[in-house]
N, C-alpha and C positions, 0 to 999 in steps of 0.2 A: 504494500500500500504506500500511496506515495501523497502525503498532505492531506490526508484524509479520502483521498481516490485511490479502486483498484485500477489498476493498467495493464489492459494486453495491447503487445504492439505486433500487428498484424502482418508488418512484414519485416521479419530479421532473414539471416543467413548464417548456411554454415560458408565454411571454409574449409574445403575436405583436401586434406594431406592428400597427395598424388598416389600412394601405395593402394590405397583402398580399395580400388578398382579391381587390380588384378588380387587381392589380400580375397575381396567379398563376392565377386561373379563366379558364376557359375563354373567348376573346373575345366567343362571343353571349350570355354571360349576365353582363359585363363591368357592364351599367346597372343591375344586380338585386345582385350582391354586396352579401354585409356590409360594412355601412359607417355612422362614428360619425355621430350624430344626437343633436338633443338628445331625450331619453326622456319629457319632457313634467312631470316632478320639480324642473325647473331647473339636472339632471344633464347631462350626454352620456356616450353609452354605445352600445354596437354594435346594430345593428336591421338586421332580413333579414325581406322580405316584406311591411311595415310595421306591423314587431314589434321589441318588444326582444326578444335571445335570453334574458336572465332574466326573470322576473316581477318587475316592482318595487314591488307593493303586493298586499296582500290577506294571506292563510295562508303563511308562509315566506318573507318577501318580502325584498328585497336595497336596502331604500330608507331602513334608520331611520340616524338621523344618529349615533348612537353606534354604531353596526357600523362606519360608513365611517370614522370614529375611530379605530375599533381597528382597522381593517386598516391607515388611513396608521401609525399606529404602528409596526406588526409590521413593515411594508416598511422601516424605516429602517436595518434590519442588513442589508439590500440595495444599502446606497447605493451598491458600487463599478460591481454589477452594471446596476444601475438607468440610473446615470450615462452606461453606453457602451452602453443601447437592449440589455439581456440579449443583449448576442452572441456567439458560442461562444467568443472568447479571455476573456470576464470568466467564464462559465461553467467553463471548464478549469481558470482561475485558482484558481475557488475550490474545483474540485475538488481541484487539485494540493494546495495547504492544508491540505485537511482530509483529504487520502488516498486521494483515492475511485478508483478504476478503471474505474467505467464505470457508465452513470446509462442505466434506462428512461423517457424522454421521454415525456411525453401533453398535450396542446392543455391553453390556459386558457379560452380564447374560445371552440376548436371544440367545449368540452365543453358548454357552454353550449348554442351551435347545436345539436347533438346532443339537445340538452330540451327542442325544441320540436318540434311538429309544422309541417311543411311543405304547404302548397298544390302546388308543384312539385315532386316528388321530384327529376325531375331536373335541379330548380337544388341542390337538398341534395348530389345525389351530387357535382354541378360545385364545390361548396362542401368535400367533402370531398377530392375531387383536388386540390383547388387549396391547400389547408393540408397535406395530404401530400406535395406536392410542393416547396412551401418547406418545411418542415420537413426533408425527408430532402436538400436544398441545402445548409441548416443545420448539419443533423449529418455530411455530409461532411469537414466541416471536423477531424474525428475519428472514424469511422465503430465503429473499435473500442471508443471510450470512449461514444460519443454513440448509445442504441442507440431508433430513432425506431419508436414503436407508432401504427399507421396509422389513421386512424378509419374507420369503415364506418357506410355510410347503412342501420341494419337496417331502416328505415321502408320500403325495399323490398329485401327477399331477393335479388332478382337483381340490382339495382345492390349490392349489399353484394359478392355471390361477385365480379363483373366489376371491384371496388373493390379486393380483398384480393391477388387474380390480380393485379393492375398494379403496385399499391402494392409487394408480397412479391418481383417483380419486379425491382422499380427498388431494391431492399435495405432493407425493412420489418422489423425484429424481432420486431413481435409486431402486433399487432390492439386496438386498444381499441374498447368498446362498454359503453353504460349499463347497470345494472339494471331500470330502470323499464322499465313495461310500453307498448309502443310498436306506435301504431295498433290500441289492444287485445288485443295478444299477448303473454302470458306465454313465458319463452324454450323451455317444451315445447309452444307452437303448432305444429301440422303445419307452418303455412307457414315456419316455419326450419329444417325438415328438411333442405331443400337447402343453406340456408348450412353447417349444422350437417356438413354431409358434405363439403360445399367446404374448410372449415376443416380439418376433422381432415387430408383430405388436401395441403393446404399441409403443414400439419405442425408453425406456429409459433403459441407462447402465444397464447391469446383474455385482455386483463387486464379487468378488470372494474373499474366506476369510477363512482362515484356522481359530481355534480357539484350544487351550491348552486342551488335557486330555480328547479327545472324549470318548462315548463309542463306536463308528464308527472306523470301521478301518482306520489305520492312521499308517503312517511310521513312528510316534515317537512310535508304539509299541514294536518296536524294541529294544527298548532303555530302560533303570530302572533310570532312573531320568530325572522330568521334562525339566531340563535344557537341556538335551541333546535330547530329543524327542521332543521340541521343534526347537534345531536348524534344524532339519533335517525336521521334517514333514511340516511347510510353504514353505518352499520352493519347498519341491517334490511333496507335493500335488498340488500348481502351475502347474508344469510342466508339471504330467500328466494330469491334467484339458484342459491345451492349445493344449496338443498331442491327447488327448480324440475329442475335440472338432474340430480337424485340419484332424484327420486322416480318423477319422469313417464318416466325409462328413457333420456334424453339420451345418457350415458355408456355405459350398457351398449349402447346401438346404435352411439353412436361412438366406441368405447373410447380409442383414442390422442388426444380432446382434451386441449389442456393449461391449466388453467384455473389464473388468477393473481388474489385478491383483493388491490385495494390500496386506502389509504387508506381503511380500515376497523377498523383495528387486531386485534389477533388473540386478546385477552383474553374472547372471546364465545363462541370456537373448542370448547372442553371442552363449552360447558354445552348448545352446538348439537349438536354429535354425540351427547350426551348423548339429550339429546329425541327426535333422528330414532330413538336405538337404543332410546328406552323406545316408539316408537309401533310400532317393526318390531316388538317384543316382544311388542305386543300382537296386531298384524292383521296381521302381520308381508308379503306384498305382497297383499291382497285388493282390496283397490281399484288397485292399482299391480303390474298384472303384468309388465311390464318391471324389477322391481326382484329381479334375479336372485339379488341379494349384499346381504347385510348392508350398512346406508348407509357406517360407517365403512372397510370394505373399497373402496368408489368414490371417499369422497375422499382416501384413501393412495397408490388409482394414481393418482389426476386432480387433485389441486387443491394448490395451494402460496397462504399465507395470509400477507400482508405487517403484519410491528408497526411501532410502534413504539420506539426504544428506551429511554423511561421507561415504560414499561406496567408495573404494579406486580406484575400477576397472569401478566408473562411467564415466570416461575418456574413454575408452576404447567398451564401450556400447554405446556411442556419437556418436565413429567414425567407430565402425562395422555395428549398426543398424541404427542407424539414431537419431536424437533428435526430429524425431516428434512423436515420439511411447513411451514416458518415463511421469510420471507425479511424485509430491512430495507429501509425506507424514510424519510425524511423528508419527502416535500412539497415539495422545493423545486421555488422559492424564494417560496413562498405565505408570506403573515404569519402562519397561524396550526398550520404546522411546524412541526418543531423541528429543524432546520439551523440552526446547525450541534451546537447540544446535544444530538442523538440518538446521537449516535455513541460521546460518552462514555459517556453515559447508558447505553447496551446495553454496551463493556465495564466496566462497572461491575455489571451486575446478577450475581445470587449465583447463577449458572449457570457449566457445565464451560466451559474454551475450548475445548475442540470444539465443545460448539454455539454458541456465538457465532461460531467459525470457518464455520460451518455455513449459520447464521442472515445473516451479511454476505457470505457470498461462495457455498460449494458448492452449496446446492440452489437458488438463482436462477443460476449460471454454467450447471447442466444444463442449465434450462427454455428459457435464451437461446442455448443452444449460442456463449457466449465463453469454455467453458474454455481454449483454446487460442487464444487472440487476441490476450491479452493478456502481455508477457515483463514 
């Protein structure tokens, strides 16, 4: 508890030691695992298939020397965690610190993997077992505080559903999965119908998660430096995910999904809903006859949208959309976060404490079902 508020912050990360991969996959795909290589830059960095899993040159690339700058930078308010290999007792630590009650985890490396396309899918799925399996080892260590979102190989629908089944299983929180459009499927392709009904019937959050320098298209393709393909692709890949998912009928056929933006910030939130409600106005569902409901009535049952907590225009997201639709995040323990200044930052902003009470702990404890987990 932190000042009287509990806090879950919706989007942290691990940071998986390179060993893991081939340590935790499957023994016949033991020779193929991700595993660090030099990248061919003069760098070393992780490659699977004989590939890096990011792009390191061209449109959005992850290779210029003043990015790699600025991230050693940013990692130096890390050093305790850094120091002891990010593992759950310096992680807990810094929780305890600063307050927090329980943190949703998502891969730093597997989001990456996740941005490439695969030759083998079913070295990908093996790749995804094998970091959901260390990872939920990991978060044992605190199961209530430490709550592990499983990756799924969407690049095939049925290893995905036979991924989410095991993972949710062995005690998965929630589900992470890209925006980008993967094997050329937008998320209302027929073929993810099945996961689409797989999911709902689990039952637990899908979070959605942009990640730097896909090889997937991505609207930071646009762009020749990661910094700037970064600001543009979380957020629009967001946007079209929620309008993907809103327009093509997603939700009204699987109504109980529970969908969670993070690490997109939630300042975009008003002017989106805005647009979906001036185009219903118009054609209101003519080309989109599964859109049985006005767009902002699907994302008030279905979607919770993660800020941050210096977002200037979070005032204003409070009082257009509402404060039960927003949850908190920081990033950690990425360099370009804001852990641990998010926290002040959000009780500081010129909003009620109800919704900051709201905004850090009620409407992400529903989605995670830990209202009750934590004393």
């Amino acid at each position: 508890m932190r000042n009287g508020y509990r806090v879950i912050d919706t989007d942290c990360h691990q940071i998986e030691p390179p060993q893991i991969w081939a340590d935790y996959i499957d023994p016949e795909f033991a020779d193929r695992a991700p595993a660090s290589s030099d990248l061919g830059n003069g760098r070393k960095g992780m490659m699977v298939e004989g590939e890096p899993l990011a792009k390191q040159d061209g449109n959005y690339p992850m290779d210029a020397k003043e990015f790699l700058e600025a991230t050693i930078k940013g990692m130096q308010r890390f050093e305790r965690a850094r120091s002891s290999g990010f593992n759950p007792a310096s992680r807990l630590e810094d929780m305890d610190e600063q307050g927090v009650d329980a943190q949703v985890i998502y891969p730093t490396v597997g989001g990456q993997l996740l941005g490439k396309p695969f030759k083998d899918l079913d070295l990908l799925a093996a790749c995804c077992r094998a970091y959901n399996d260390w990872s939920l080892e990991y978060c044992s260590a605190a199961p209530d505080k430490l709550l592990m979102a499983a990756m799924l190989p969407i690049q095939s629908p049925d290893l995905a559903i036979e991924e989410a089944h095991r993972a949710s299983g062995k005690g998965a929180s929630a589900f992470y999965i890209r925006p980008n459009p993967v094997e050329d499927r937008n998320y209302y392709h027929e073929d993810l119908d099945s996961l689409w009904a797989a999911l709902e019937k689990i039952g637990k959050p899908i979070c959605i998660h942009d990640s730097g320098s896909p090889h997937l298209p991505s609207y930071g393709d646009r762009m020749h430096t990661h910094t700037s393909g970064h600001i543009i692709a979380h957020p629009f890949e967001a946007m079209v995910a929620m309008m993907s998912l809103i327009w093509y009928g997603i939700i009204e056929k699987y109504p109980k999904l529970r969908i969670v933006h993070v690490e997109a910030d939630a300042g975009w939130l008003p002017y989106w809903l805005q647009r979906m409600e001036q185009h219903f106005d118009f054609s209101g569902n003519a080309e989109h006859p599964l859109l049985k409901k006005r767009p902002t009535e699907y994302f008030k049952s279905n979607f919770l949208v993660a800020c941050r907590g210096d977002e200037m225009t979070l005032p204003s997201v409070v009082e257009l959309v509402g404060d039960d639709y927003i949850t908190f995040n920081t990033d950690y323990p990425h360099p370009d976060g804001t852990w641990p200044s998010g926290f002040e930052a959000l009780e500081k902003q010129p909003i009620s404490e109800e919704s900051i009470r709201k905004i850090f702990w009620d409407n992400a404890a529903g989605a995670f079902g830990v209202q009750a987990n934590i004393n």
